[in-house]
Every structure is written in C-alpha cells, then in structure tokens.
BAPAMAR-617536 format. One record per residue (C-alpha): residue in one letter; z, y, x. Coordinates in steps of 0.1 Angstrom, whole numbers, padded with zeros to 4 digits, always signed. Example, Ala and Ser with C-alpha at 12.3 -4.5 7.8 and 13.67 -1.06 7.14 Angstrom:
2
a+0078-0045+0123
s+0071-0011+0137
END
This chain:
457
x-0333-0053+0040
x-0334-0068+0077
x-0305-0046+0089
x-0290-0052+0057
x-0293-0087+0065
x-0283-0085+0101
x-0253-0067+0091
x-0238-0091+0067
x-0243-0120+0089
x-0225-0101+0118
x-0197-0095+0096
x-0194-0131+0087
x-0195-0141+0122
x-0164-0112+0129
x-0143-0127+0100
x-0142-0157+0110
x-0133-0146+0147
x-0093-0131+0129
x-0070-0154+0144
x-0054-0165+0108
x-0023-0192+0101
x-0028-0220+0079
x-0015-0221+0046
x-0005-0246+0022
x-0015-0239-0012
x+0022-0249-0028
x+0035-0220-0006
x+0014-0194-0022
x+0027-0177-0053
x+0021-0147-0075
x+0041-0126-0096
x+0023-0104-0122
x+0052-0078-0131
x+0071-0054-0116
x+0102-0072-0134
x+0099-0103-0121
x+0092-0086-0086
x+0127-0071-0092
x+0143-0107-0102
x+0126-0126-0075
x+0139-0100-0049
x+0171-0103-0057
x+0174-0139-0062
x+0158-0142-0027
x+0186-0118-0011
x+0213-0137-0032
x+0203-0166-0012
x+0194-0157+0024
x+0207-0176+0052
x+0195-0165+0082
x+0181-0131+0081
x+0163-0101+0056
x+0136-0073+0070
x+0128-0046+0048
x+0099-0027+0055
x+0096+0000+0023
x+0084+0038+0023
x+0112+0045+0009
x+0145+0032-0005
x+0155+0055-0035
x+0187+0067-0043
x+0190+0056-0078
x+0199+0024-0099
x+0174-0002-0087
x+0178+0012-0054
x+0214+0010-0056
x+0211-0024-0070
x+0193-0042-0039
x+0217-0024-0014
x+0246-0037-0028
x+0228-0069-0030
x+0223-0067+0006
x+0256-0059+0015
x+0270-0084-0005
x+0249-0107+0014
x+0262-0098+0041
x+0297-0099+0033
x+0294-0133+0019
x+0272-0146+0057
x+0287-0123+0087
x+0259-0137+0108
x+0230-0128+0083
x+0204-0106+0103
x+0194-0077+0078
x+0173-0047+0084
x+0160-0016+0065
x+0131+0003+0076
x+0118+0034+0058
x+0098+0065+0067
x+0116+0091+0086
x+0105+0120+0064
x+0104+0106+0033
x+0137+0096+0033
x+0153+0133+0047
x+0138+0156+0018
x+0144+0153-0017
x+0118+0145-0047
x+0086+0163-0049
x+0096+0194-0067
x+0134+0193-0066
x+0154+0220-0059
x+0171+0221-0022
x+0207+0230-0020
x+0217+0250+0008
x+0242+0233+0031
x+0236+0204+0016
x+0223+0174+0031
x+0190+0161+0006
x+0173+0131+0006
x+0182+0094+0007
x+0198+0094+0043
x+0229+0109+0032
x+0234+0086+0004
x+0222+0056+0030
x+0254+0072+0052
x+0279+0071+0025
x+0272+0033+0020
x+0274+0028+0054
x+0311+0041+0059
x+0322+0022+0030
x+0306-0014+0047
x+0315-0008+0088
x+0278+0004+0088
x+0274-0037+0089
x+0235-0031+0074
x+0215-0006+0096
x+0189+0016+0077
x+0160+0023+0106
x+0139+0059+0101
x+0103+0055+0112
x+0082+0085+0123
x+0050+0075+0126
x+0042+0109+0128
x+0058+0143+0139
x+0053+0157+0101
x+0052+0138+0070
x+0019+0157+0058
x-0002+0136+0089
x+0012+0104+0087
x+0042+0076+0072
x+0052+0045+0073
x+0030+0027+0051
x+0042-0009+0069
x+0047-0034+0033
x+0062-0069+0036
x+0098-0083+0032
x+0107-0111+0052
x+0138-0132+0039
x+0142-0165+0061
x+0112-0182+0065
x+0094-0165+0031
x+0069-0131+0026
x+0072-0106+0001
x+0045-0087+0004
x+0037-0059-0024
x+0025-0023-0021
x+0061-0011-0042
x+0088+0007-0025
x+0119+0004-0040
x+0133+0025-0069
x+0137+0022-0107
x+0101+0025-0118
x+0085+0003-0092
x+0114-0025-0102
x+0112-0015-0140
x+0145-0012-0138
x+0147+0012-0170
x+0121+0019-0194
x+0088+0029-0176
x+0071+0003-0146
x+0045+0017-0120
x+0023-0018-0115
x+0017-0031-0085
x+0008-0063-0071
x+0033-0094-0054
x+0026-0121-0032
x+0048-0149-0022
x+0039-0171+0007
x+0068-0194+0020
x+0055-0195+0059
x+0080-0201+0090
x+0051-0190+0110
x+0038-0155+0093
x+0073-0144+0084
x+0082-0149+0125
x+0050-0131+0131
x+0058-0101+0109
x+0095-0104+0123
x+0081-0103+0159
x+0063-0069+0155
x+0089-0050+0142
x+0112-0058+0169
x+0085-0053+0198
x+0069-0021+0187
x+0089-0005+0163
x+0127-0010+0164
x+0127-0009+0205
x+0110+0025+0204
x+0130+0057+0216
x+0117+0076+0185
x+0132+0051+0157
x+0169+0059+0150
x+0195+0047+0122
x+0196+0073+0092
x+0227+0053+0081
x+0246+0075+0108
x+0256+0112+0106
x+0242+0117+0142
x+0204+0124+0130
x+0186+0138+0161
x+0160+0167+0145
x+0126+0159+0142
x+0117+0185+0163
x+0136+0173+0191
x+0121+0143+0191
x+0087+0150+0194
x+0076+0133+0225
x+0093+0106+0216
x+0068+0103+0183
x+0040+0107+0198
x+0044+0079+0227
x+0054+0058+0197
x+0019+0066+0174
x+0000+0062+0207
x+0017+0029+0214
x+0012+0019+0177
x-0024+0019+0178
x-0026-0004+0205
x-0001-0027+0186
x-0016-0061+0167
x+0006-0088+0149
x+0006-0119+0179
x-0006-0150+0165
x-0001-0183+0188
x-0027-0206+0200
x-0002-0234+0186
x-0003-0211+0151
x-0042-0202+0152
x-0065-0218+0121
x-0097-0228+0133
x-0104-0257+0106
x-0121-0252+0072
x-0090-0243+0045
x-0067-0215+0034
x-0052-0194+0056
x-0036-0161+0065
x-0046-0132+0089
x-0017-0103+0093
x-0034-0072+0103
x-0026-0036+0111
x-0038-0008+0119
x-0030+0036+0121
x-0055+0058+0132
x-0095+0066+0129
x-0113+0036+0136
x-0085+0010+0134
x-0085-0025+0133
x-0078-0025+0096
x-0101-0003+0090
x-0130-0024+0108
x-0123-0057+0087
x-0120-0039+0052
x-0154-0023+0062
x-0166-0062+0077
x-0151-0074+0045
x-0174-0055+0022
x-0204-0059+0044
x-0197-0095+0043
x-0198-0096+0004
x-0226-0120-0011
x-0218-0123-0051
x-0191-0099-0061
x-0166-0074-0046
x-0136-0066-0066
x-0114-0035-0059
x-0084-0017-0066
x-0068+0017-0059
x-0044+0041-0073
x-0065+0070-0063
x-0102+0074-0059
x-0108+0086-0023
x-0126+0063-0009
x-0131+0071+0028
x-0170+0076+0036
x-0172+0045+0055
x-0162+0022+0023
x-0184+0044-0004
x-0214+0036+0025
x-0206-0003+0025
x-0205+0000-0011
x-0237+0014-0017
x-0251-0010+0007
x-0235-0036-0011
x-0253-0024-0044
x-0286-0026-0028
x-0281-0063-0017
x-0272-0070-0052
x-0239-0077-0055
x-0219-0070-0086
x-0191-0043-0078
x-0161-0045-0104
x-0135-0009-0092
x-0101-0007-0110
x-0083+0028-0107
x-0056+0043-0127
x-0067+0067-0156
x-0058+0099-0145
x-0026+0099-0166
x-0014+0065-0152
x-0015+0087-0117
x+0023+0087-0101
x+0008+0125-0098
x+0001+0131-0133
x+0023+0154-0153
x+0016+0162-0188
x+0003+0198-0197
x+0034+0200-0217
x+0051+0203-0190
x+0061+0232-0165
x+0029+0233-0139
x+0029+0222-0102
x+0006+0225-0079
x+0008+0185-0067
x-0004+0177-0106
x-0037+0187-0096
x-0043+0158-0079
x-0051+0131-0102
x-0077+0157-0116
x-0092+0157-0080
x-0096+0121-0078
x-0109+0121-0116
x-0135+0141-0102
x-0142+0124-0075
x-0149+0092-0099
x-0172+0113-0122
x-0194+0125-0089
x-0200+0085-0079
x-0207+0073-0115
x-0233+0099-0117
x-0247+0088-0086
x-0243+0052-0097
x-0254+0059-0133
x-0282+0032-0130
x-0267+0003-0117
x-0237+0012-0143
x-0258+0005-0169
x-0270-0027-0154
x-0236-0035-0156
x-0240-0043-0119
x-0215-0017-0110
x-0183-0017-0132
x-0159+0011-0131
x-0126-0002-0147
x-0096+0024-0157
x-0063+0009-0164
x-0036+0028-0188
x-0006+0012-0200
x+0010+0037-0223
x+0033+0059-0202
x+0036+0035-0171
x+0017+0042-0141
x-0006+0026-0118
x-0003+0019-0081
x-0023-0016-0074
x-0041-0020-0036
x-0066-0045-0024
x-0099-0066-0023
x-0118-0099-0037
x-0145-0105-0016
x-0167-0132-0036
x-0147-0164-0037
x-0136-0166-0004
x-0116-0135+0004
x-0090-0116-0004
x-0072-0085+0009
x-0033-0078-0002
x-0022-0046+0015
x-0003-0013+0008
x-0038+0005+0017
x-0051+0030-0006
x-0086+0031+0005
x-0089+0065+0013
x-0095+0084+0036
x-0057+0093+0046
x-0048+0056+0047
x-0081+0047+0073
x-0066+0082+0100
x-0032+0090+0091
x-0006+0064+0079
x+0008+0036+0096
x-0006+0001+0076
x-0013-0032+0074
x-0025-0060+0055
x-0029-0098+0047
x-0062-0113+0048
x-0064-0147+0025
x-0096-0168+0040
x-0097-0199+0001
x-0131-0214+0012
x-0122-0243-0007
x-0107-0219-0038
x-0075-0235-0035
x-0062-0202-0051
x-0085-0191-0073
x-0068-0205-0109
x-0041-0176-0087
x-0067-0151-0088
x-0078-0152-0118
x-0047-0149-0135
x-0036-0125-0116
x-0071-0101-0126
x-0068-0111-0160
x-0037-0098-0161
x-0048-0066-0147
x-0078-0060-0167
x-0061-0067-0200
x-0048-0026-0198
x-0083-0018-0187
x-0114-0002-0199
x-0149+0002-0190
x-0170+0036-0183
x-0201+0031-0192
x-0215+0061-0185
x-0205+0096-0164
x-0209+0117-0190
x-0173+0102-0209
x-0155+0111-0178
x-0139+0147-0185
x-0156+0176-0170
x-0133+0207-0152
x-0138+0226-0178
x-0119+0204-0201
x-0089+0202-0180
x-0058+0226-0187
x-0061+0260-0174
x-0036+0259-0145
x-0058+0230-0132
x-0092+0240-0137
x-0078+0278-0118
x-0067+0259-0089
x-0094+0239-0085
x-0118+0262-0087
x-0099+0283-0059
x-0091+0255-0035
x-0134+0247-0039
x-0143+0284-0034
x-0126+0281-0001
x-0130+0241+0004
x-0093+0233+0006
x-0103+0206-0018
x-0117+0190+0013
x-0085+0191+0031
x-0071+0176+0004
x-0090+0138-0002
x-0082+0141+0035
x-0045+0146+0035
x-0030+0132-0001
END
C-alpha cells in the first residue's frame, strides 16, 4: 500500500507539471449526437473567416463526405483569402473499403475522387496524405481536432455518412467545442512545423502521387521526427493558477508522452475512473493501473460497444470475412478480465457497461478521472494506439467542477443505451459463436496469431 501510495502522489505531482491553457467555462461546449456534430460542422465552415484545418483519418467518398467538401469549397469561393487544409492518412485514403473489390487499372480509394474535385475548383483546397508509417498495418494518422478560426472541434469521427448520421444508421462518438484563440493556434502551429513541412507529406488532390515505396526514407525521418514532436505552449499561454484549463498532448510510439499521462492519469485516480473504448484491448500498462486502481478502492465504471455495435461486426447472415472476427476477439478479451475481476464485479466496485443502440455502432474514446479530470482523445486504449498510430489528446484539469453539470449529461447520455454485466458467465463463450468464427479463432490461438492481432487491429 506504500508504493501504492507513493505512486499516486507522484502522479499528482506529474499532472500538474502539463503546461495547460486556461479556459473559460462559457467557451466549453458539448454536443451529444453525431447529428448535431454534422450541423455544427457545417454551420461553423458556413461561417469561417480566416482559416479551417482538418485533421480526419479519413474523408469518405460518399454523401456526408461530399457534403463538407463542397461546403469547404464554397467557403472558399465565397472568402479567396480563407486558409483551408485537409489532412488524412496516406493509406487509408489510396485503397478502397475493407472488402471491396479492386478494379484493375483503376485508380481506388478517396484520392481519385479528392483529384476530380480538385480540377473542377483550381485545386484552390489542398487535401494533405500523411504517412505516419511506411504501411498502413503499423501505423496512421490518428491526429483528431478541427480548427476553424479561433474555435476546436475535437471528436474521435472521421468523416462519412455514418459518423455524421447522414442517412439512417450513426456510429456514436463524442464532440467537444472549446472556442480558444490560444489552443486552436497551438494545434494550428504543430501541423505546420512537423507535419505539413515534412518531405514525406504530399497533396493526394494531384494526379502526381509519388509511390509509397519510393518514399520510404522520407517516412521514416518523418515517424522519427514525430516522436520528438510536442504541441508548444507559451510561457505567456501557460496555466499555473487553480481553475479549468486545457493541456494538448501527443504522442506515437512505445512509451510516448500520451501514453505516460493516460497511465499518470489512472494512477492519479482517488474516487472513481470512468472509461470508454470501442474495442477492448487494453494495453498491459492500463489493465496494470487498473488493477492497482481496484486495490486502492476506487470505483471503475468501463463502457465498450457490445460486440454487435463493433464497426467490425457483421451479422452471421451475412457472407463471412475474416476482419468480422474481431469484435469476437475483443468480446473475449472482456470475458477473460471479468472473470478475473468477478469479485469486485459483484461489489459493484467494478462496473463493466455495454452500449447497443439497435443497429448503430459504437466508437466513443476517453477518461473521467474523479472530478477533476478528463481525457477527450481519438485513442483507443489499446495496445496499437500506445506503439503504432500517430495520436493525441486534450487533457481538461475542472478542480473547481466548472464542467461537471457538462459531464454528467454528457455520461447520462451515454449510459442510457447501456447495460451492466454482472457476472462473466453472461458474456458468450467461443463455442456459442458462428462456426466460421469459432474455426478461425481456434486456428489463429493454436499458432498465437491471436496475439499479433490485440497488437496490430
């Protein structure tokens, strides 16, 4: 209990060391639908005046992703001077869907369609591919926030129809406004000194797409430089009095900065830890935190996606592929900790929340830490988000729980499509899973791919 003890104070001490920006409460606002995230988005483009970042995985090729380029270059049509720029993954937006077909000769993928757009405007909007890594499989850009003048959009969605419930179904996320000259410069600021000025980053709204293959070098100089990068806060900026602020944070690689602080974060828990993830892989250093969390007493609420609100999931009615095998994984992975947890479950100290909302799907990222702190990020918590993917984060310091009416809307919100194991043993087994699943798995543990994969999807 000493180094327990030791631990969380230390912790403490190393959170409140993260240069952070004051924040007023008025400038903090959340949305609790991927709807109004659409709305707000494009009301916020409608009226930019000075300049729009978009940092996305991807920009899809369909009618809500259609929808917010036009809106951008109709921004830009209306203000010639309006500074706009699109950032997505390099890889991700070069190959088509997971599972679709490719067509030989034919260019697949969002970049061709990002091209077409840009001959019909001048190319007046450029569309920046980002290879964080030299293949897709070991690491993307995972970079969330939109900055439109002096305001933050900060969500974990990338951009398509079912992130924007733009037709019937809505994968749920979560969306944070914060209206701050100072963070939105910041964010601004590390784009354009360690990502857009790197040799590796080139436009995918042009037809002269060098290969990946050939730019190798160039990648890796730009993943080694990344991990030295860090969001640069001014002394004139810094918070040091008691109140809200904000801390931006980043981080790719093993033993990150971001990394550090969600693991100080949990360590630094008192009351009551609150988390969600879309996929439960927790990276071993989080599951030890946790546990040690358990032991000092503190309540542990988890929210993750039943395994058919997985963006993974496909129905047994449907033709079999191999990726559907994943949200059984993760299911799996949840039954192994609530059998090991099966005790403080019971207690109702440990609470292991699944959300399902009919057909829709589940995507939602981040931390509570008691009253005091919470995490927004694009993060998944596992264990390819802590070595592989580029991410970041924003780190909300309430001591005075300026926000917390905020927060507790926003979890009721959540929880209202949620509910609670309360014991292993309701959590399917693999031998009630459909027969194309419970094959694969079984082969990919006789052989222990299945440990490849928590570390690579």
């Amino acid at each position: 209990m000493i180094l327990l003890a030791m631990r969380f104070h230390r912790s403490r001490s190393l959170l409140e060391q993260i240069p952070s920006i004051q924040l007023a409460a008025g400038s903090v606002k959340t949305l609790l639908s991927a709807a109004e995230y659409r709305t707000e988005l494009l009301q916020q483009i409608a009226r930019a005046k000075h300049r729009v970042y978009l940092c996305a995985l991807y920009l899809q090729h369909d009618e809500a992703g259609a929808e917010i380029l036009s809106a951008l270059y109709a921004a830009k049509a209306a203000r010639p001077a309006l500074d706009i720029a699109l950032l997505v993954d390099w890889h991700r937006a070069q190959r088509g869907l997971i599972g679709e077909a490719k067509q030989l000769g034919k260019t697949m993928g969002n970049a061709a369609w990002y091209q077409e757009q840009s001959a019909l405007h001048d190319g007046s909007i450029p569309v920046y591919g980002i290879p964080v890594q030299t293949s897709e499989l070991f690491g993307v850009l995972h970079l969330k926030g939109f900055v439109i003048d002096d305001g933050v959009i900060y969500s974990g969605a990338s951009i398509n129809n079912v992130y924007l419930h733009k037709q019937d179904k809505y994968r749920h996320d979560r969306y944070l406004l914060i209206q701050n000259a100072s963070l939105a410069n910041t964010m601004v600021d590390f784009i354009r000194r360690h990502v857009l000025c790197a040799a590796a980053v080139h436009r995918l709204d042009r037809h002269e797409i060098p290969a990946t293959r050939t730019i190798r070098n160039d990648v890796r100089n730009f993943r080694a430089n990344l991990k030295q990068a860090r969001y640069i806060i001014s002394s004139e900026q810094t918070q040091h009095a008691l109140g809200l602020s904000v801390a931006p944070l980043v981080g790719v690689g093993k033993n990150n900065s971001l990394n550090r602080v969600i693991c100080q974060l949990l360590a630094a828990s008192q009351q009551q830890i609150t988390i969600c993830t879309p996929y439960f892989n927790f990276p071993l250093a989080v599951t030890r935190e946790i546990n040690r969390a358990l032991k000092r007493g503190v309540k542990v609420d988890i929210i993750v996606g039943d395994k058919t609100a997985n963006d993974f999931y496909i129905s047994p009615e449907q033709p079999f592929k191999v990726i559907a095998v994943l949200p059984y994984l993760y299911e799996a992975n949840l039954r192994r900790f609530a059998k090991s947890h099966q005790s403080e479950i019971r207690q109702q100290q440990l609470n292991l929340h699944l959300w399902k909302d009919g057909d829709n799907t589940y995507h939602l990222k981040g931390m509570w830490i008691d009253d005091d702190y919470a995490l927004m990020t694009g993060n998944n918590l596992n264990p390819r988000a802590f070595r592989l993917d580029l991410e970041n984060a924003l780190l909300i310091h309430d001591p005075l729980h300026e926000l917390s009416a905020q927060r507790a809307t926003e979890l009721d919100s959540i929880m209202q499509h949620t509910s609670v194991i309360t014991h292993y043993q309701h959590i399917e087994r693999m031998r009630d899973y459909p027969d194309e699943v419970r094959r694969l798995l079984s082969r990919l543990s006789t052989v222990r791919l299945d440990r490849l994969a928590y570390r690579v999807l």
